[in-house]
N, C-alpha and C positions, 0 to 999 in steps of 0.2 A: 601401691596400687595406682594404675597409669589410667584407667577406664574399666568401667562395670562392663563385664562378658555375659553375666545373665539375668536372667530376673532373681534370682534367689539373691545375689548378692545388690540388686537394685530395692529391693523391697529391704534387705537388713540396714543399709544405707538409709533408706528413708523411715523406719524407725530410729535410728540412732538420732538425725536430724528433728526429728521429734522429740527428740529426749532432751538435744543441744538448746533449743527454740526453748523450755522451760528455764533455761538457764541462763544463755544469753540475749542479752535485753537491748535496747538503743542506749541504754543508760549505763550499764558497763561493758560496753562494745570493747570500750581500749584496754581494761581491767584483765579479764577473765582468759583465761588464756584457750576455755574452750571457743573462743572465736575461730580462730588459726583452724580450730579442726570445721567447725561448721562449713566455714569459707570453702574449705577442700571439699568437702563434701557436697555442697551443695552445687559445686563447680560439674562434679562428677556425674551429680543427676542429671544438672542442665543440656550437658554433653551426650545424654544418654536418651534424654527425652529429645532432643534435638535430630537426632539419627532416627530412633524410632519410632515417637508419636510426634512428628513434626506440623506444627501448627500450620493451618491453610492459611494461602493469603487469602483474606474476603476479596469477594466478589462486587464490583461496582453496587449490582443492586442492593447485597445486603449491608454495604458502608450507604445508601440512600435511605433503608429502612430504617438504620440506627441512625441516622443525622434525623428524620422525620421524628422520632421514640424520644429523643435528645433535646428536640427545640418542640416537641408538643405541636408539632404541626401534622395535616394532613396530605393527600394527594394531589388537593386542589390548589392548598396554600404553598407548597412546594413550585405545582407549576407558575404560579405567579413569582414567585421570588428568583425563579428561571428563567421565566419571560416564555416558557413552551405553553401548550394545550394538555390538558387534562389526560386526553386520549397518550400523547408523548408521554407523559410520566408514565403510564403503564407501560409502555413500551420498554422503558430504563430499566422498572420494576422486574421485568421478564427476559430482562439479559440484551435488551440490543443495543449499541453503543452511540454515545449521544454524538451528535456532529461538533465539530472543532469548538466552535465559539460559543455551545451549550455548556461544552467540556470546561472553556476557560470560567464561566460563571458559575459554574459546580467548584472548579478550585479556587477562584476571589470568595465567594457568598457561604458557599458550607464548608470550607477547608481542609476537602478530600485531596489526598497527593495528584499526582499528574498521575506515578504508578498507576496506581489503583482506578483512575477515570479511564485512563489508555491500555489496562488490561494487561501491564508490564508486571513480571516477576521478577523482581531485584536482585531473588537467590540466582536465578540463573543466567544472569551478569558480570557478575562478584560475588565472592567465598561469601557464605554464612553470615559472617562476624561482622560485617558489614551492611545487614538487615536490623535496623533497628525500628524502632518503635514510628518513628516518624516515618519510614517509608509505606508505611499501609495507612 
C-alpha cells in the first residue's frame, strides 16, 4: 500500500496504529520489530491527514493571543513590551498588520517567525516537506 484512498482504510490504519502504540514503546524502539510496521503506517496517516485535513497556518492575531496565554500577560502589558498604545494592540488582535519596526519587535521580544508577522504561507513557496514546525 502506497497511500490511503479512503476513509475506511484511513480509520483501519489508525486502529492497527492503536494496537502497535500498546506495544511499541521508547524503550524498545530498536527491539520489536513491530516499529518497521508502525513507522509505515503512521507515515501513511500523516500523508493522508496532510492532503485532507491540513492544518491552518495561524493567524498573526491568534500566534499574539497564545504568546499573551503563554507569558501570562495582558493587552496592556503586551503593548508596553511593544512599545505601541493599547488601542494598537487591538488592532493586531483584529487582523491588521503591524508596521515594519513593530513587526521587528514582535520577532526579537515574542519569537513569532517573520512568516507568521508578514502574513506569508511557506506552503505556497515550497512543497510541504519543507513546512516545519519553526515556520509558524
Amino acid at each position: 500500500m502506497s497511500r490511503i484512498t479512503n476513509e475506511r482504510e484511513y480509520y483501519a490504519i489508525a486502529r492497527r496504529i492503536d494496537e502497535l502504540l500498546d506495544i511499541v514503546a521508547d524503550e524498545n524502539y530498536d527491539t520489536v520489530p513491530e516499529a518497521i510496521e508502525l513507522d509505515f503506517l503512521s507515515e501513511l496517516v500523516e500523508e493522508h491527514e496532510n492532503k485532507h485535513d491540513p492544518i491552518a497556518i495561524p493567524t498573526l492575531a491568534e500566534v499574539l493571543k497564545l504568546r499573551m496565554y503563554e507569558m501570562g500577560i495582558n493587552q496592556g502589558q503586551l503593548a508596553t513590551i511593544l512599545g505601541v498604545s493599547h488601542s494598537r494592540i487591538s488592532e493586531y488582535l483584529s487582523g491588521k498588520e503591524p508596521a515594519l519596526q513593530v513587526a521587528k519587535v514582535m520577532y526579537e521580544k515574542l519569537n513569532i517567525s517573520a512568516n507568521t508577522i508578514l502574513g506569508v504561507n511557506p506552503v505556497s513557496n515550497y512543497s510541504e516537506k519543507y513546512v516545519t514546525a519553526e515556520t509558524v
